[in-house]
N, C-alpha and C positions, 0 to 999 in steps of 0.2 A: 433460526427463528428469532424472533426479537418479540419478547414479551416486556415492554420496556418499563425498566427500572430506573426513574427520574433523577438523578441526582442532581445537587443542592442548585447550579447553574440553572435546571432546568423546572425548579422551583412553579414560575411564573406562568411557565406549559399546563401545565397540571390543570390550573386554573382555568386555562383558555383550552384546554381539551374538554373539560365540565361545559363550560358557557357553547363549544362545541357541538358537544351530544344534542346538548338542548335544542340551539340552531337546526340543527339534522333529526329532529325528533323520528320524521315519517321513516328513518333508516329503518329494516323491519327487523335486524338484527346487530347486538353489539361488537364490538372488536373480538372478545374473550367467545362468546359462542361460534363466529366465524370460526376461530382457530382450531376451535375442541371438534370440527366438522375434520380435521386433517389426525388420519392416522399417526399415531407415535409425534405428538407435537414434541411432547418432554422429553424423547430420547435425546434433542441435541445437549442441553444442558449438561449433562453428567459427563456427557462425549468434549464439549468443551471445559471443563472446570478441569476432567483429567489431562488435559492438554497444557494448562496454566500450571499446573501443580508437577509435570515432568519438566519441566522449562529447567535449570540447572546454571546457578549463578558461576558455582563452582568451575564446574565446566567453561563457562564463558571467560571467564580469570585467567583458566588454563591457556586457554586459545588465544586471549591476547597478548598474554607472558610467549608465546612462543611465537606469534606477529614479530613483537617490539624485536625479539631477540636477532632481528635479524638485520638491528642495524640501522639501516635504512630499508625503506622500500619504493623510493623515489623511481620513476617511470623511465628515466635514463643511466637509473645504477644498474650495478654487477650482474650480468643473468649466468655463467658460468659456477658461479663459486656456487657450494653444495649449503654454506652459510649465511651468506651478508647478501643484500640486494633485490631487486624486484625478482630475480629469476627463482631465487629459494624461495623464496614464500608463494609464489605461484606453484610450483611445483608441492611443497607442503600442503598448499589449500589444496590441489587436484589430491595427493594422497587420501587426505583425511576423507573427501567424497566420496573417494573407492572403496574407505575402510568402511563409513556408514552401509553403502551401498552392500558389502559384504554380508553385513549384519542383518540387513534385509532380505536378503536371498537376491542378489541382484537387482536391486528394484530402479537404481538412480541409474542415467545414462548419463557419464561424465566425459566433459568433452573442453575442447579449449577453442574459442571463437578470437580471429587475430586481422590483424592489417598491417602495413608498414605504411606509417607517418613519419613525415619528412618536411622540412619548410615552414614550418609550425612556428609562430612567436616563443612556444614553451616546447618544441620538439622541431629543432633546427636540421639535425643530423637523420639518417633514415632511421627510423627506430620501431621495432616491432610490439603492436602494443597487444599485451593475451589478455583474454579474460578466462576465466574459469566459469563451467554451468553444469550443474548436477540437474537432470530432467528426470522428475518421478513422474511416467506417463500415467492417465486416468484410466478406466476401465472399460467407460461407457461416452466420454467424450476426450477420447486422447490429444485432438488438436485445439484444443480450447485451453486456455494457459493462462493463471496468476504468477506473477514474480516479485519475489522479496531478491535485492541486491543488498552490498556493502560495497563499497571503494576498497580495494588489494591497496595502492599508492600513498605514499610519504611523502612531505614535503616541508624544506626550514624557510628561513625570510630567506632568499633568492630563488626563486623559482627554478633555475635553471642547478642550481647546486648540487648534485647527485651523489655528493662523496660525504659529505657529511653526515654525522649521525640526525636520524629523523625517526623518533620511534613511531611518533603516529598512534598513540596509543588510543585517546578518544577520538581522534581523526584521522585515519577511520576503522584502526582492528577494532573497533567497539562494535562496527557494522558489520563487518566480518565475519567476527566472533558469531556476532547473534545470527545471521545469515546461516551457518554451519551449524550452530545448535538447533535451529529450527528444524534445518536437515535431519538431523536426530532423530527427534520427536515425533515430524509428521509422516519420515518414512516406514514409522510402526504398523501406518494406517494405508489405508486405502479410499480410495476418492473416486467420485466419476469424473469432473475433470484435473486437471495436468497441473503440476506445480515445479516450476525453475526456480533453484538456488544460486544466485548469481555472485559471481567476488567481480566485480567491474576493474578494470585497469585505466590509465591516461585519467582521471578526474582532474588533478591538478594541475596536469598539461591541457585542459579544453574539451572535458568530456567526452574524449575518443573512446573510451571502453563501451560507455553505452552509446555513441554513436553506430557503431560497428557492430554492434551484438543488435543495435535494433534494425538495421539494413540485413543481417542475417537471418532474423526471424521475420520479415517482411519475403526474402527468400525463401525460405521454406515454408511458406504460407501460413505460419504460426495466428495461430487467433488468440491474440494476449490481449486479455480484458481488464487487466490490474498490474500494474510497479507500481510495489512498495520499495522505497525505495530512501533505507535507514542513513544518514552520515551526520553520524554524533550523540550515538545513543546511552554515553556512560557518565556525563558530567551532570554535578546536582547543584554545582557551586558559580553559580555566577559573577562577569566582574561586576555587575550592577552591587554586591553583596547578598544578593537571594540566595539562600539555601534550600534545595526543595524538590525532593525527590517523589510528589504526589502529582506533576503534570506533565505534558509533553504536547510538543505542535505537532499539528498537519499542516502542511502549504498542496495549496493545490491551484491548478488554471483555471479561472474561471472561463470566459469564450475560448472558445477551441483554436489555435493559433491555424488551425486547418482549414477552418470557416471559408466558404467562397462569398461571393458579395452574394449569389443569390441567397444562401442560407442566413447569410447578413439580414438584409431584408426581410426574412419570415422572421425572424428572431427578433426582430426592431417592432414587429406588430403582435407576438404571442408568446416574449419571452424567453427565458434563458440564459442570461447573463450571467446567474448564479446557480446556475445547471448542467454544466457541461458535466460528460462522465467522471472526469477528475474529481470535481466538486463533489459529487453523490459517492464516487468511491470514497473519499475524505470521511463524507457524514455517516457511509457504512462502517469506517472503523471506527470512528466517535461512538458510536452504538455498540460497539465491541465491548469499546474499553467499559462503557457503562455499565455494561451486562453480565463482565465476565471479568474483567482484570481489578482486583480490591486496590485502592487508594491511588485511583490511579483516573485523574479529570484531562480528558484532550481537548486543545484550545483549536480551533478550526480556524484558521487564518488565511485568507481570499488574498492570497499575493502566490504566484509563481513560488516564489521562493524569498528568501530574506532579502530586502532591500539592497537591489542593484548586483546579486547573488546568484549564485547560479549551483547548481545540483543535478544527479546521475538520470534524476525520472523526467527532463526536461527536454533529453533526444527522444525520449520516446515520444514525451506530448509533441516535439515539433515532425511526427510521421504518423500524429493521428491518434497514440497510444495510449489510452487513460492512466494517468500516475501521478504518484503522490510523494511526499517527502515526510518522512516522520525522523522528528529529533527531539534533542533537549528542550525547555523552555528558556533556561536560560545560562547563556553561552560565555566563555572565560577567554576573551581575545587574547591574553599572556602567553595563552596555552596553545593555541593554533598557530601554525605557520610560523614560527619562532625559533632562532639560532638554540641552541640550551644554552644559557648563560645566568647569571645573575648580575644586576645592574641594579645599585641604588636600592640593597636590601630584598630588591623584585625578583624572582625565581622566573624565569621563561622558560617553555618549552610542553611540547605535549606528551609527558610521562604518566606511566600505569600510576602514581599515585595520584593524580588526578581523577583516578575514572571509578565510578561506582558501582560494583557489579553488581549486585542486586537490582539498582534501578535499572542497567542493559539487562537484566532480564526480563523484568517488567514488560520495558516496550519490546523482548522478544515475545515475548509471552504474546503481546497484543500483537503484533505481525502473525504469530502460528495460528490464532484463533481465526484472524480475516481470512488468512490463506483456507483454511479449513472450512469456515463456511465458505467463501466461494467455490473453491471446490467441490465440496459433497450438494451443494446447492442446482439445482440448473443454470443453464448459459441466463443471461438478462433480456428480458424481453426485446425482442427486435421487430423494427415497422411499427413502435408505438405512433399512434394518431389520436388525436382530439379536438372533439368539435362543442358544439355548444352556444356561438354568439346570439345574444340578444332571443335568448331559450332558460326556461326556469331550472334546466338540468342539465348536467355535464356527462358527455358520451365518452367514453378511451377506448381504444382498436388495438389489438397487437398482431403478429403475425402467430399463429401457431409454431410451438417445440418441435424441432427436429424428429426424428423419426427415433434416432438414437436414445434420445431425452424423457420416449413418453413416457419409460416403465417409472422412471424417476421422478415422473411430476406428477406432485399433487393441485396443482393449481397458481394462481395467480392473486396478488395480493394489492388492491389499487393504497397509495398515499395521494394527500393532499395537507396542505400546510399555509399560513398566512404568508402574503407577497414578503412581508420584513420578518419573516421569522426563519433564524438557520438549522432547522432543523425539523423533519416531517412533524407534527402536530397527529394527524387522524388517520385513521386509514379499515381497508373492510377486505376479509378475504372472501374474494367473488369466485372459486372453484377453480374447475379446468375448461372454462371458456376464453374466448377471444374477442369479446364485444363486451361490455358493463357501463349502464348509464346509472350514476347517479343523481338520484329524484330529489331537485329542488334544490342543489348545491350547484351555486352560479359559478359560472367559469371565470365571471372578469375579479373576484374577490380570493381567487387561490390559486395555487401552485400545484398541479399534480405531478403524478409518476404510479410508476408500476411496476415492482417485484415480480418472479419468479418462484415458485414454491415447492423445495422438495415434497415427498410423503414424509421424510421421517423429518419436518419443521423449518430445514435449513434455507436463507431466503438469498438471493441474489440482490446485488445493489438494485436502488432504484434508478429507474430508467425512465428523465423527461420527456415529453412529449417532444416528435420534430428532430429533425439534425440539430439540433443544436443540445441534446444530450444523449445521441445514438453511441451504445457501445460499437457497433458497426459491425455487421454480420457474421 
């Protein structure tokens, strides 16, 4: 649920949700009384704060200290040795999943997803790329799937270099790390739908690990609604000199790279440019952090990824996938992809004394809470529609909950928001219907969408009007 808690960014919202209300006076009911109409709103809060509070910096230290110790983890190193190389640490990360999974009474289905890549600019020779996936299936909708990843893989300044040492410590056991603590925590629990802990392999060979893992879950007809998907979540120090362990990005796609011309065209006349599901998965965990993680502000950044950059949640978007990238704010180039060396007083290289464990848990923290609401949440409304031109009120259509989904849903929750504003503004929970006009809010002055609503509060991203922010069925 998102009973929202404004912080200091969103200041200006406040203001323009008063002047709002006003606007919408004929609404016949406020935000705060829609909600009190749903069973157990409050139970989510306490369900998520204890979620923030078992997060485990500690732990996360541990896991990276036994990453780095291996050396290298470069995609073309050692897979034999029981020590050094991408093969140990694969191997390690599958352990540690079966030990969690033990702990749960067998809850996680750990499995190793692979290909042999060959002819590669960054993987010449045949080379086998594994990734690791711990699946805690759901109860009530087991093929419905969020995924938090990290990058397994190391890399120094030559790309191709596989023998030298590469700890890799913030890039990327920091993702890792927290990938596997999350594993932890929200294996205590139980969800209605499905939650994959991913260790991705090939990133800095060309994003083969998630290329491969998302063609496998396209094979097994996996309904993945969400990659999160963390690389570089432990540095507070930046080369800029920013010191500042209180923020962190989302990058996310704006148009769907899937887009056909016809959906081009609806979108060119009704919007959507800054709605695709990526985007709204993005603003669902900004609300996270608002809500639920202390000192902790996420900047919501409309680029794919960092300038001319590229990241593990970006094969997923290019099959359709809603994903997102959550990292640092600000990044230490010394520190990435660097020989270890010292030159001219400068220290290079990516070592654990670089990484901050506290703040990687932070932004675990905030991955386990998204994962958790969406999960406990219902699937995102699907066949949303809207009509309304040159009409005094706005109509939105959805398709009806699976059959699976009803005992879980308590209803539906419409948002609407100003064209230049990044983040939902207003919104009304309209029950367990599939049709809701609202009386005298014009359609050419806002932005809608439409949540999903468990009974006990937990809400699903919002879902824009139109393919052009369909989570897809």
């Amino acid at each position: 649920m998102f009973v929202k808690q404004f912080s200091i960014k969103q200041a200006s919202a406040i203001a323009l949700l008063a002047w709002g209300a006003t606007a919408c006076a004929n609404n016949d009911q406020t935000n705060a009384a829609n909600q009190s109409k749903v069973a157990g709103f409050e139970n989510d809060t306490a369900k998520m704060h204890s979620i923030v509070e078992q997060v485990s910096a500690n732990r996360i230290e541990q896991d990276i200290q036994k990453l780095v110790s291996f050396g290298t983890r470069h995609t073309l190193s050692e897979t034999q040795s029981e020590t050094r190389g991408i093969g140990a640490a694969r191997r390690w990360i599958k352990a540690e999943f079966e030990k969690i999974s033990r702990q749960c009474g067998g809850c996680l289905e750990v499995i190793m997803v692979s290909d042999t890549i060959s002819g590669e600019r960054r993987i010449p020779e045949p080379t086998e790329v594994v990734s690791v996936l711990a699946i805690q299936r759901g109860e009530t909708d087991p093929n419905r799937f969020v995924l938090m990843s990290g990058d397994i893989d190391s890399r120094v300044t030559d790309p191709l270099n596989e023998t030298s040492d590469s700890p890799g410590a913030n890039d990327n056991a920091s993702g890792v790390a927290g990938t596997i603590e999350a594993a932890r925590v929200l294996s205590q629990r139980k969800f209605n739908g499905s939650i994959i802990y991913a260790a991705l392999a090939g990133e800095e060979q060309g994003l083969f690990g998630g290329k491969i893992v998302a063609d496998y879950a396209l094979k097994q007809g996996w309904k993945i609604k969400a990659v999160l998907n963390n690389d570089m979540i432990g540095n507070i120090e930046g080369i800029n000199g920013v010191i500042n362990n209180t923020t962190a990005r989302i990058f996310s796609e704006g148009t769907r790279v899937v887009e056909t011309e016809k959906e081009a065209r609806i979108r060119r006349f009704t919007g959507g440019e800054v709605d695709s599901p990526s985007r709204n998965l993005a603003r669902y965990i900004d609300r996270m952090a608002d809500e639920y993680i202390p000192n902790l502000d996420t900047m919501l950044v409309y680029r794919l990824d960092r300038f001319g950059r590229g990241g593990h949640h970006r094969p997923f978007n290019a099959v359709g996938i809603p994903g997102v990238r959550i990292m640092e704010t600000n990044e230490h180039y010394d520190r990435q992809h660097q020989d270890l060396r010292t030159e001219n007083g400068v220290t290079y290289g990516d070592t654990i004394d670089g990484v901050n464990f506290d703040y990687a848990a932070k932004l675990t923290a905030l991955n386990a809470v998204s994962l958790a609401g969406m999960a406990w949440a219902p699937a995102p409304p699907s066949g949303v529609e809207i009509s309304g031109a040159v009409q005094p009120s706005t109509t939105l259509k959805w398709q009806p909950a699976a059959k699976n989904e009803q005992a879980n849903l308590a209803g539906y929750k419409i948002y609407w928001r100003y064209t230049d504003q990044p983040q939902w503004q207003f919104s009304r929970f309209v029950g367990n219907v599939n049709e809701y006009t609202l009386k005298n809010v014009v359609i050419d002055n806002y932005y809608f969408g439409v949540a999903s609503v468990s009974k006990d509060g937990f809400e699903s991203p919002v879902v824009f009007p139109g393919p052009a922010g369909s989570f897809g069925d």
